[in-house]
N, C-alpha and C positions, 0 to 999 in steps of 0.2 A: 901402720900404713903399709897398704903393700907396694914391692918393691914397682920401678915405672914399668918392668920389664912385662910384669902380669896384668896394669891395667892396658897395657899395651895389645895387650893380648886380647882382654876384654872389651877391650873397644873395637878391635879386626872383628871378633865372633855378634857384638852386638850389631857393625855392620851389614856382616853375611847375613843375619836374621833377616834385617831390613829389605836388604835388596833381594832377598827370597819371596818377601811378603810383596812389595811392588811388582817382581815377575809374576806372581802369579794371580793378583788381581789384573795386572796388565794384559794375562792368556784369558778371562775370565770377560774383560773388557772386548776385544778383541774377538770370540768369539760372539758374545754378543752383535756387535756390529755385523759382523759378517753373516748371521745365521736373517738378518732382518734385509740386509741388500740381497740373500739372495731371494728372499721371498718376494721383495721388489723390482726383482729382472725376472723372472718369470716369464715367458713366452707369449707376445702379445697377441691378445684374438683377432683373427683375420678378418676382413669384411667379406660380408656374403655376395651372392648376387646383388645388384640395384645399390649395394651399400655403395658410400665414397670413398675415394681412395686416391692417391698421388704417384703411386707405384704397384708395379706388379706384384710386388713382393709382399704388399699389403692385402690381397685376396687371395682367396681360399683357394688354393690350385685345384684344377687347371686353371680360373678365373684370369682374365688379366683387366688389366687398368686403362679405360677410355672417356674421353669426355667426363673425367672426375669422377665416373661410378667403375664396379666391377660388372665385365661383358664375358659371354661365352663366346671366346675365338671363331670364328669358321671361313672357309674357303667358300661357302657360295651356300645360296638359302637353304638345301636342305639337310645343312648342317643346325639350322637353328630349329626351336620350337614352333611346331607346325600349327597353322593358321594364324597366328600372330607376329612374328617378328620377319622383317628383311636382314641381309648378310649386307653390311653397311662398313662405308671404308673406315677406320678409326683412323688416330694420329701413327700408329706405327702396327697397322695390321687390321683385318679386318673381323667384324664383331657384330653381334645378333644384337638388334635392335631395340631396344628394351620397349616396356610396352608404354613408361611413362615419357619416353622420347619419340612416340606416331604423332601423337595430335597434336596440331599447334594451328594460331591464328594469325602469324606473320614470322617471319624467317628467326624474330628473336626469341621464338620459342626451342627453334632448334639446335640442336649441338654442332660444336665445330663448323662447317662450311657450309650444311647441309641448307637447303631453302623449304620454305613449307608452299607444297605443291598445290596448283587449283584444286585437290578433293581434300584440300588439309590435311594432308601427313607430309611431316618433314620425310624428305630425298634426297639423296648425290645428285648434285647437277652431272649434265653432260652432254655431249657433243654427237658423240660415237659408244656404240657398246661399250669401245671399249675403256670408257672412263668409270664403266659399274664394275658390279664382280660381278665372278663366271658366272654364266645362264640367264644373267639379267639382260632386259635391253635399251635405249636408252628411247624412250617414247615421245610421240611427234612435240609434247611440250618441253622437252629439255631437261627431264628430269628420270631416275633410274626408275625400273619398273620389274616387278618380279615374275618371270614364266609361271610360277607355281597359281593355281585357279584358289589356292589356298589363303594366299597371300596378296594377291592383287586382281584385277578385272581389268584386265585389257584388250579392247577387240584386234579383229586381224589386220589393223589399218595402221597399228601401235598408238592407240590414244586409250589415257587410262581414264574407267571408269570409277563414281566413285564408289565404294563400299557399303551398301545401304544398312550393315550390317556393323560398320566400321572396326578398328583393329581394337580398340581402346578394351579392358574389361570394363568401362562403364559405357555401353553402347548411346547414350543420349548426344556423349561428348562427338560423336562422331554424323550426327544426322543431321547437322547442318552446315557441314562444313566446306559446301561447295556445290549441291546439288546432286539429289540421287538419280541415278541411270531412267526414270520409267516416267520422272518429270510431275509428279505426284505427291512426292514426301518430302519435309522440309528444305530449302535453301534450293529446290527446284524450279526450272520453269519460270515463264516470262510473266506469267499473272501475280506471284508474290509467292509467298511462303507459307505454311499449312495453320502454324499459329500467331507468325506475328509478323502478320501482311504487313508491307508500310502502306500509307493511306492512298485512297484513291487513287490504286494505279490501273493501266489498263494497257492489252495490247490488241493487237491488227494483225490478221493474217490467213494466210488460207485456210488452216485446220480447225477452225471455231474458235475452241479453248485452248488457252495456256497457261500450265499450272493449276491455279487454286483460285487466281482472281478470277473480272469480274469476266463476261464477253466481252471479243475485241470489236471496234470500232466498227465500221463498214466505210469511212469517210474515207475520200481517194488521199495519195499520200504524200505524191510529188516530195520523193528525194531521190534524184539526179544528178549526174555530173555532166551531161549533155551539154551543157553551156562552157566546160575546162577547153582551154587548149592544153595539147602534147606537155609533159614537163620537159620544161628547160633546163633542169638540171638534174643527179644521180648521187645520192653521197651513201654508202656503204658504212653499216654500223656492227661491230664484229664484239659480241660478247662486249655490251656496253655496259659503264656507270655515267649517268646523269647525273651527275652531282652541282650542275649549275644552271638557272633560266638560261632557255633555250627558245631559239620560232622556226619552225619548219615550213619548209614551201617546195615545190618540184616533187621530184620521186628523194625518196627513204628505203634503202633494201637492209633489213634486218637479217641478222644471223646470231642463233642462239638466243640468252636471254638482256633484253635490254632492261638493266634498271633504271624506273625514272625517281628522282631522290630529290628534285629540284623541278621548279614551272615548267612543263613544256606544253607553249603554242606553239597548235597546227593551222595552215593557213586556209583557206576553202582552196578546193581542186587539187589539194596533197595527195598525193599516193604514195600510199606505206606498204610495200611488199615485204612478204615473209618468207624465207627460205625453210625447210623441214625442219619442224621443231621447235622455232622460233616463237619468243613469246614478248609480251610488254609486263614486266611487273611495275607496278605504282606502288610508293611505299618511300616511310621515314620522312614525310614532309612535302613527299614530291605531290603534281600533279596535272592530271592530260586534259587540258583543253583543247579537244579536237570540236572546232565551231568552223563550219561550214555554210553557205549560203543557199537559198534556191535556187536551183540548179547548175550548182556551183560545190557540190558535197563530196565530203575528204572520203578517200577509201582507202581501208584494209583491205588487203586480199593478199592472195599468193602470188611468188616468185617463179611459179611454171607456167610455161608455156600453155600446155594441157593442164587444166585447172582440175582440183578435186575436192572435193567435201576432206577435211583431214589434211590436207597440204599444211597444216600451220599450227601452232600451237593456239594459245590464247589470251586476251588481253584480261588483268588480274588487278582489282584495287584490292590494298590491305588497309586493315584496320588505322595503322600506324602514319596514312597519308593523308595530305591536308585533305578536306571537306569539303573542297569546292571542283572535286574531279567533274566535267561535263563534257557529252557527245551529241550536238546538233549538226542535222542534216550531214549523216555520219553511214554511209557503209561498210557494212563488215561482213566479208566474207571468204569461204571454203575455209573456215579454221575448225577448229574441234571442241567436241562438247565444253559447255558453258562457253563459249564463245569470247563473251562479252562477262565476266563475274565481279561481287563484290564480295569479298572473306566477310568472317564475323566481323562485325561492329564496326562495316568499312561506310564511306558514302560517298554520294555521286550522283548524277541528274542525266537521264537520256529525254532526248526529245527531235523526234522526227530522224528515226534511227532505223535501219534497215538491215535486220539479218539474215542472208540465205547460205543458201548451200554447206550447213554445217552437219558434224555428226551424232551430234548429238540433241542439248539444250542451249537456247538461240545465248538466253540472257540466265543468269543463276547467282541466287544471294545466299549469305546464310543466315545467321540469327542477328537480331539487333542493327540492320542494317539501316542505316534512314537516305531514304531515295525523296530525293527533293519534287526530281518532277517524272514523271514517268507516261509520255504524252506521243501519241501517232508511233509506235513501237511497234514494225512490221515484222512478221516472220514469215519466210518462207523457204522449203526443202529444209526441215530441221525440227 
């Protein structure tokens, strides 16, 4: 038997073997691991243009992060791609307009704060130029508009026209989304629309025809306010939300865009003035019963003294407002093209409705629109 001093010994060196044999499975282990995490940190791929994103940091530079997709930066439109996109304010800078953010059929189509304007492209509201970017300007309806002929149609009176040609690459999406300039192609004009007329409608007025429907009336029309006395009262609406049934009576001076989001009755002999710019949008529930009497009829018009075709923005249903919008024994006048409009898939009833001195188209629907009644609808200068 050998002496303890040698198995002593033999037992240190069967140790050492041991823990030699665990080091170096354990460097073998070990590199394994690490050689598999680094091929699992790898440098994540960027989002492109139009991709989504949460952060800057997440698009492909220069790109940066707006409205949840990746935007090209720029200081003012002819920083972006030319004939398509506007230079639009983002949350922290501002950013070329992507093409799948133009079109829309009510404000929830558009990004961040942006509203979807009477020829349907979402736009920056605003007041004054200066709530657009550089070189934009801010046009008679309240919304930004682009100098470049490229990118918008604006006459020199600052009312935008719509795009007959529209921004979208799929130009259909764009032909009725407000009425074209020449009052002839979809969602134009007082007669109806080119393919999907609503029924039996008709209108009255000096020019013959309007639009696409039938001819207008020749019967006299008697809508008048001749019978009002003076308003007795003046109440000042400053960049409004309607958010609650409401009834109007007296005079109404608007400023900017009033939205109506809840009932509002008008009472017969109201006067609604519009200060530059100034518009009604209807939408999310809301809706404008302006019903006036013979010879007792609510008028829109302007807030100047000197009256002009273009002094005003214009009254707007969206798709998203209740059904039962209606304008009897209703003048509306000196506003700007489409006057009087209903977006896509919007509806509403005119009847014994009077539009003059506007600059463009008196009355303008787009597709899908169902017009209840559409009865003694006068135009004239428009």
């Amino acid at each position: 038997m050998p002496p303890c001093s040698a198995m002593m010994h033999r037992g240190k060196a069967r140790h050492r073997r041991q823990v030699g044999r665990c080091f170096y499975h354990g460097l073998l282990f070990a590199a394994f691991w690490l050689s598999a995490f680094a091929c699992s940190t790898d440098t994540p791929r960027l989002s492109k243009l139009a991709q989504g994103c949460a952060l800057n940091s997440e698009c492909d530079s220069p790109l940066v992060c707006a409205f949840q997709r990746c935007h090209v930066a720029c200081q003012e439109d002819r920083d972006c791609k030319q004939g398509e996109e506007r230079c639009v304010r983002g949350e922290n800078g501002n950013v070329c307009q992507l093409d799948q953010e133009i079109q829309c059929t009510s404000d929830r189509n558009c990004p961040g704060k942006q509203i979807c304007a009477a020829d349907g492209e979402c736009r920056d509201l605003c007041k004054t130029a200066n709530d657009c970017t550089p070189t934009q300007i801010c046009a008679n309806s309240g919304e930004c508009a682009s100098t470049d002929p490229t990118k918008d149609l604006v006459d020199a009176k600052g009312n935008i026209h719509t795009d007959p040609f529209g921004s979208s690459t799929e130009p259909e999406a764009a032909a009725g989304a407000g009425g074209a300039m020449n009052g002839e192609e979809e969602g134009a004009g007082a007669g109806g629309t080119k393919d999907e007329s609503p029924p039996e409608v008709a209108a009255a007025g000096d020019t013959g025809e309007a639009g696409a429907g039938p001819k207008p009336s020749t019967d006299p029309v008697d809508i008048t306010s001749a019978d009002c006395a003076p308003p007795d009262s003046s109440i000042t609406h400053e960049s409004e939300t309607l958010s609650k049934a409401a009834s109007w009576h007296g005079e109404h001076v608007i400023s900017g865009n009033l939205y109506v989001q809840a009932a509002l009755d008008i009472a017969p002999c109201t006067v609604v003035r519009f200060n530059a710019g100034a518009a009604i949008r209807v939408q999310l529930g809301g809706a404008l019963h302006a019903i006036g009497a013979s010879g007792r009829a609510i008028r829109f018009t302007s807030a100047k003294a000197a009256k002009a075709a273009g002094d005003w923005g214009t009254i707007q249903l969206y798709s998203d407002a209740s059904n039962d919008s209606r304008f009897e024994q209703v003048i509306v006048e000196y506003g700007s093209d489409g006057a009087v409009g209903l977006q896509n898939d919007a509806s509403g009833s005119l009847s014994s409705v009077l539009v003059q001195h506007v600059t463009g188209n008196a009355v303008s629907w787009g597709q899908r629109v169902k017009v209840s009644e559409f009865e003694n609808v006068v135009v004239k200068d428009a």
